[in-house]
C-alpha positions in Angstrom: 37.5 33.1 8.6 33.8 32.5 8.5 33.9 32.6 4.6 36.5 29.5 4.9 34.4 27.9 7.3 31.0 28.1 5.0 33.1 26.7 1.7 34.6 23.6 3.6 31.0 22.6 5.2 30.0 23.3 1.3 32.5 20.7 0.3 32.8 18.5 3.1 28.8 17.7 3.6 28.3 16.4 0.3 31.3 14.1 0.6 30.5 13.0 3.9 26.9 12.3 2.6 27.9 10.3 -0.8 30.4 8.1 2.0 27.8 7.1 3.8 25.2 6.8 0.7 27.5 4.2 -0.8 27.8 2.4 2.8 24.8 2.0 3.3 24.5 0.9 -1.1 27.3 -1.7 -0.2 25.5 -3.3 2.9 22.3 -3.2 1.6 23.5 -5.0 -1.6 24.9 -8.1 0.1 21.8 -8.2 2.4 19.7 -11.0 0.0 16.8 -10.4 1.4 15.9 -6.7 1.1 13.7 -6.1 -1.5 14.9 -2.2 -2.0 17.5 0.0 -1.2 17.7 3.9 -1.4 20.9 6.1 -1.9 21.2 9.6 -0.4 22.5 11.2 -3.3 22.0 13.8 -6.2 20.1 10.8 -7.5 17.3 8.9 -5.2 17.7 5.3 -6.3 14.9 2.9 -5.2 14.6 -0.8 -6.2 12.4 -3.6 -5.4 12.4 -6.9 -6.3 11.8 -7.7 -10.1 8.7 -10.7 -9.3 6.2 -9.3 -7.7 4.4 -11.8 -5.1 0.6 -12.5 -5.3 -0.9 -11.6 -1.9 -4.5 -11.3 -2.7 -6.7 -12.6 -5.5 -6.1 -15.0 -8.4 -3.4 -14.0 -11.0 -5.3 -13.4 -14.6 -8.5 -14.8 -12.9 -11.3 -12.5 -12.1 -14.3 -13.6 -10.1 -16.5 -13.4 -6.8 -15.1 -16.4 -4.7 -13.6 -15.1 -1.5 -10.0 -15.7 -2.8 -10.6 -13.9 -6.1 -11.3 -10.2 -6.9 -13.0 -8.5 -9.4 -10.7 -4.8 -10.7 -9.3 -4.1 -7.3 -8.4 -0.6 -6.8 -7.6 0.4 -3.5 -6.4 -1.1 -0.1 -5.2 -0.2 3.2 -3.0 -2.3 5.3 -3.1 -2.1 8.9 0.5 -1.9 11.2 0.2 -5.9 11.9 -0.3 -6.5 8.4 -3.4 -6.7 8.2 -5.3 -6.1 4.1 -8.3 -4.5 3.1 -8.9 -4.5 -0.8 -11.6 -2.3 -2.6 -13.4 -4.7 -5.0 -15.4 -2.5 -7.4 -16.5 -5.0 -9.9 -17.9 -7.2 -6.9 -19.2 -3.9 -5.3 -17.5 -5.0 -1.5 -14.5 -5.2 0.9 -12.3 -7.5 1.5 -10.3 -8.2 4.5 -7.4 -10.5 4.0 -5.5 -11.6 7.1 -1.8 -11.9 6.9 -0.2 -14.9 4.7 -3.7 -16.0 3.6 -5.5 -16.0 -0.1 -8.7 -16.3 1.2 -10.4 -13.3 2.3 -13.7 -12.3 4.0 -16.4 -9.7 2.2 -16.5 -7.1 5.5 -18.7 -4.6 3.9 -20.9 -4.5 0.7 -22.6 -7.6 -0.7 -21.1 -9.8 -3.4 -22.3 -8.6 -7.1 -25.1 -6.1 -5.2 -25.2 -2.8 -6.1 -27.0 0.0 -4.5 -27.6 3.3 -2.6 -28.8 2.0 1.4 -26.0 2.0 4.4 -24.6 -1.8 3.2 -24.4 -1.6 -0.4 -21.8 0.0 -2.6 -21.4 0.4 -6.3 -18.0 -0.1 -6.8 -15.8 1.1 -3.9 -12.8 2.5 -5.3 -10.7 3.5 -2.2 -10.1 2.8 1.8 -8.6 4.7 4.6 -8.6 3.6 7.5 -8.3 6.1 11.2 -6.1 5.5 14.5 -9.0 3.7 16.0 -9.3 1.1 12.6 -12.8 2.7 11.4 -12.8 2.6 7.6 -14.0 4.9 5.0 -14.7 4.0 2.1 -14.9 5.9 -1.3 -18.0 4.7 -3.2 -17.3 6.0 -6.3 -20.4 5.5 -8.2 -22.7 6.6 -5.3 -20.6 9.9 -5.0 -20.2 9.3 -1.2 -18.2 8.3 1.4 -18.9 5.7 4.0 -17.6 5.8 7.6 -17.5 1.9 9.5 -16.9 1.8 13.0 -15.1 -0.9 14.5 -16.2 -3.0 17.0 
């Protein structure tokens, strides 16, 4: 009895499972504005959109301005959207808030390399804690530098 039991949850799981996979396929396909969907099958499907939006820097123009970047690497985005984008190439941080181009240099100093507390050569990576301190990777340097927030 327990042997008859064990082969029908076998058989009945993954059909339940592809049911419900191609539910939630169907409603997510009509849904216009989702960018991805995911199937819970043999095969993970993810999509996105095929245009990518430009939410930070110039497309095919590199430079210091505060709306441009120069190789940006890493980035960190806050729960209320908020984007922080290593800038190696102008040795700083950017902070973008949400839905504008224009960002603010929060750390480093535009096309300044060095090895003191405020200078990077070329930051490569973010993280940011529960409390918003960042640390940053400065690859060059071979450190990492903690920033409180205030």
């Amino acid at each position: 009895m327990l042997i008859i039991a064990a082969v029908l949850l076998a058989v009945l799981i993954p059909l339940l499972l592809r049911s419900i996979s191609r539910s939630i396929h169907n409603r997510i396909k009509t849904n216009k504005q989702l960018t991805f969907f995911f199937v819970l099958d043999d095969n993970i499907t993810l999509r996105w959109n095929t245009a990518g939006i430009t939410v930070a820097g110039v497309s095919g123009l590199s430079g210091n301005l505060s709306n441009q970047l120069n190789r940006p690497w890493g980035l960190a985005l806050t729960y209320d959207n908020i984007l922080y984008v290593a800038d190696p190439g102008n040795n700083r941080i950017q902070f973008f808030p949400p839905g504008q181009m224009g960002g603010r240099t929060i750390a480093g100093i535009v096309n300044k390399s060095g090895i003191n507390a405020t200078l990077f050569y070329e930051p490569v990576a973010i993280i940011l804690d529960n409390q918003l301190n960042m640390y940053v990777a400065d690859s060059t340097n071979h450190r990492i530098q903690k920033f409180l927030r205030y």
